[in-house]
C-alpha positions in Angstrom: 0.0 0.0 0.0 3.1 2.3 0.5 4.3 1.3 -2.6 1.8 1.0 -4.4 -1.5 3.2 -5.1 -3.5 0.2 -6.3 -4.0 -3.1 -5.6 -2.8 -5.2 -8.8 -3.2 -8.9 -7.7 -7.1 -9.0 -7.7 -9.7 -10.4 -5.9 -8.6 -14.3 -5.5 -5.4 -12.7 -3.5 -7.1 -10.2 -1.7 -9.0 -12.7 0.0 -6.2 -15.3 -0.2 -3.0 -13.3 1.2 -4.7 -12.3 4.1 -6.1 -15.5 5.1 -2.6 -17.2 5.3 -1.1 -14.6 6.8 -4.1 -15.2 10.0 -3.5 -19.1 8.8 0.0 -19.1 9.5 -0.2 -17.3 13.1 -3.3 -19.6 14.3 -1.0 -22.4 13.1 1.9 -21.1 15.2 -0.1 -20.3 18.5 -1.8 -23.3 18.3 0.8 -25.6 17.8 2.7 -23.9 20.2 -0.3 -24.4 23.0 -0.4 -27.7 22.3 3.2 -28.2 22.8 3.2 -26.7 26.3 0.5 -28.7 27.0 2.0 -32.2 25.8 5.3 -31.0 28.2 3.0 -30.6 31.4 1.7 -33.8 31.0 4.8 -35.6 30.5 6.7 -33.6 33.8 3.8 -33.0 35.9 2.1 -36.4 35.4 4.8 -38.5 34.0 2.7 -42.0 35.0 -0.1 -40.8 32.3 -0.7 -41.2 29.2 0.0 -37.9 27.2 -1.9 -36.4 24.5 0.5 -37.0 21.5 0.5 -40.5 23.3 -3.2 -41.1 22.8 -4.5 -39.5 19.8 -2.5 -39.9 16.8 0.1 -36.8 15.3 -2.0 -36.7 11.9 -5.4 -35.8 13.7 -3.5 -33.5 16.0 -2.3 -31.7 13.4 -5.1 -31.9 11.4 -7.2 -30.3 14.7 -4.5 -27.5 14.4 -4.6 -26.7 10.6 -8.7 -26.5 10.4 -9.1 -24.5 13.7 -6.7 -22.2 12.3 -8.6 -22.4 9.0 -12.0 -21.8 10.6 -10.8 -19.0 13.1 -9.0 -17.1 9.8 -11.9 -17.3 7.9 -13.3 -14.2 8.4 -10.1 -12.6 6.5 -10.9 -14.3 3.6 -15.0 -13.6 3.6 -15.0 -9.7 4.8 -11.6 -8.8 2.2 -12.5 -7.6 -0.7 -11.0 -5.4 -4.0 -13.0 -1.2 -3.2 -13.2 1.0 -5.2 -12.1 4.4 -4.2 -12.4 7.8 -6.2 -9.9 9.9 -5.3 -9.1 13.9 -6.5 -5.3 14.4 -7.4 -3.3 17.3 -6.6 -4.7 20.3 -7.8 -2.7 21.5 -10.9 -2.8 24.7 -13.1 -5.0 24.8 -15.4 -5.0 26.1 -18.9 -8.3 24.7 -20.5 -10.9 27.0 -20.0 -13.4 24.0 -19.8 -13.1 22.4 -16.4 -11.4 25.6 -15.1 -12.7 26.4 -11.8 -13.3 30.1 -10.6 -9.7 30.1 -9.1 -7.9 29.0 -11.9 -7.3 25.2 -10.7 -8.6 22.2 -12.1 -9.6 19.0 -10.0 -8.6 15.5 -11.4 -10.3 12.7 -10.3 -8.6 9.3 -9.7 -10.4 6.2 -9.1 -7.8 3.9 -6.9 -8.5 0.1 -6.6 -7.8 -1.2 -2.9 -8.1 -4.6 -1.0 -9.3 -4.0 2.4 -11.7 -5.2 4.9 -15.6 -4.4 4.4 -18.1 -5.4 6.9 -21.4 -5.3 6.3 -23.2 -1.8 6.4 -26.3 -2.1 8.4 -23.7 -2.9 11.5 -20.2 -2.2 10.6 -18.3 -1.7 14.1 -20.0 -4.5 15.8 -19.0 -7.0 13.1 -15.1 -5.2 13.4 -15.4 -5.1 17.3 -16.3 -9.0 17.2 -13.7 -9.7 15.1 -11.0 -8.5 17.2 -12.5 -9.7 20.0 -12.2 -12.8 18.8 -8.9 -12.7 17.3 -7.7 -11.3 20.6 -8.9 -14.0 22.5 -8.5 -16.9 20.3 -5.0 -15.6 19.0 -3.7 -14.0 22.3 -5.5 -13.9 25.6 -6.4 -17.8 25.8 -2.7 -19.2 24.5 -1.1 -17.0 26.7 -3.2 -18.3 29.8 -2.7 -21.9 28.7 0.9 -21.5 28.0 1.7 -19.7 31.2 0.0 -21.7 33.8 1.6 -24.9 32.0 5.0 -23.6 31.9 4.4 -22.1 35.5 3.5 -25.4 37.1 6.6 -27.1 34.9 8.6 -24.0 36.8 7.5 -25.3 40.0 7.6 -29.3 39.5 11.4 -28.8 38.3 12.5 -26.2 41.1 11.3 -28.8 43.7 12.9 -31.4 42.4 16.4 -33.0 44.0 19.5 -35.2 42.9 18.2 -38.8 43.5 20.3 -40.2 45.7 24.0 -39.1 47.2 25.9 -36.6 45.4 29.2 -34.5 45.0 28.9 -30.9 44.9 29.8 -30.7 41.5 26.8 -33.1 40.5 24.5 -30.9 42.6 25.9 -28.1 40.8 25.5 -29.0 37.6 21.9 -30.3 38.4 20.9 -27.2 39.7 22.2 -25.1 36.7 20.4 -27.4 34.5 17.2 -26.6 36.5 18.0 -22.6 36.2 18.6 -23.0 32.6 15.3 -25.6 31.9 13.2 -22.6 34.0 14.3 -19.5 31.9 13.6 -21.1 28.7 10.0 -21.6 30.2 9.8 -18.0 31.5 11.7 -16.4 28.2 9.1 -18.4 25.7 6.0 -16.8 27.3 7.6 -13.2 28.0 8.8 -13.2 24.6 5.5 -14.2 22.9 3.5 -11.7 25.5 6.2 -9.1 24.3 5.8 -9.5 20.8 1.8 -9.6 20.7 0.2 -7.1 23.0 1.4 -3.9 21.3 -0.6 -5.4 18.2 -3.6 -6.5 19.9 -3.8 -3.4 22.5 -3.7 -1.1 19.6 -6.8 -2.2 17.8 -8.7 -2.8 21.0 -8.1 0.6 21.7 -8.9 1.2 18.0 -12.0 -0.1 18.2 -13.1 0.1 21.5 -11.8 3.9 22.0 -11.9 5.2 19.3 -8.4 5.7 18.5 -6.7 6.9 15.5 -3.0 5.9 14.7 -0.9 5.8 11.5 0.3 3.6 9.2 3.7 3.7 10.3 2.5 2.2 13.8 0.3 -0.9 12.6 3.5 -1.7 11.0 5.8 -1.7 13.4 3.6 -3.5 15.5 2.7 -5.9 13.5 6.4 -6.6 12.0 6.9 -7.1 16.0 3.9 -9.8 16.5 5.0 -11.2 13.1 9.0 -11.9 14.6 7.2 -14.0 17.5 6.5 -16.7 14.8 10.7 -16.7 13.6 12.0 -16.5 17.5 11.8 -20.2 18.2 15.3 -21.0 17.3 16.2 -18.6 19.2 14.8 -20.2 22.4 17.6 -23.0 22.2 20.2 -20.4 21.8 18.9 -18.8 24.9 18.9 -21.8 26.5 22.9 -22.3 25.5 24.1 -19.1 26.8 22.2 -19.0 30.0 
């Protein structure tokens, strides 16, 4: 849209590239809720059966890809190619038909853009559901499940001793492992809280109170939610240094 005054892909992409772009993120959240949840089970109740234990990887992943398809649906249904009639920059005129009283003449542009259309009778209720939504399904609920998972894995390891006798060094090393195993936890959900409220704080606030911003910051936010979906590898390197 910086770049570019009109959209030139068309409608099929206008609806597509916005729908994997929600796709991909429900994928990541999801997959990474399910992961926390698969590691409680298998530290806090080790004797049990876990979940990638008893229902097979395929229809666990297949539960992940069509939730994330269902909950990044709306992107695809409300996007759509609008027509918008624009006047240019006013320019000296020097046809006397057209010529306004001042001497200017007005150009009129139509642009072509793909962005999100509700439906008129309603508009702000279908946008506030929507990010309601999206900031529930995509944020608030994750971030609960992930936290209080990774919070009682916190406590389960901090608690736990050498099994039977020890030299210092062994009890040192087993306790820096501990430290280490416990700011991975903690760094994996302040990292993806990090990288995601700005995003979703802005268009409640949007939304919700009215509240105008530019450009300039929906990108910066959202090139910062969008780096939560890349910082994974960086999790083991986190775990090496510390």
């Amino acid at each position: 849209r910086n770049i570019l005054d009109n959209w030139p892909f068309g409608e099929i992409l206008c609806k597509l590239v916005p729908f994997v772009q929600a796709l991909s993120v429900y994928v990541s959240v999801l997959s990474m809720t399910m992961i926390a949840i698969d590691r409680y089970q298998a530290l806090i109740k080790p004797l049990k059966r876990r979940m990638s234990h008893r229902v097979p990887k395929s229809v666990l992943i297949t539960f992940i890809w069509s939730s994330a398809a269902i909950l990044a649906a709306p992107n695809a249904v409300f996007n759509a190619v609008t027509e918008i009639k624009m006047l240019n920059t006013i320019v000296p005129s020097t046809v006397v038909s057209g010529e306004t009283a001042s001497g200017f003449e007005y150009h009129e542009e139509v642009l072509y853009r793909c962005k999100t259309v509700y439906p008129s009778d309603n508009e702000l209720l279908y946008q506030r559901i929507s990010t309601c939504v999206a900031f529930t399904a995509q944020f608030f609920v994750p971030l609960l499940i992930v936290g209080l998972c990774y919070t009682m894995i916190g406590l389960k390891i901090s608690k736990r001793a050498c099994i039977g006798e020890t030299t210092v060094e062994q009890a040192a090393t087993h306790l820096n492992a501990k430290r280490k195993t416990i700011k991975m936890l903690i760094f994996v959900v302040v990292c993806f809280a990090i990288c995601w409220l700005p995003y979703n704080l802005l268009y409640l606030f949007k939304d919700f109170g009215d509240l105008n911003f530019s450009l300039t910051l929906h990108y910066l936010t959202h090139w910062l939610a969008m780096s939560s979906i890349c910082y994974n590898p960086f999790i083991y390197f986190w775990y090496v240094i510390c």
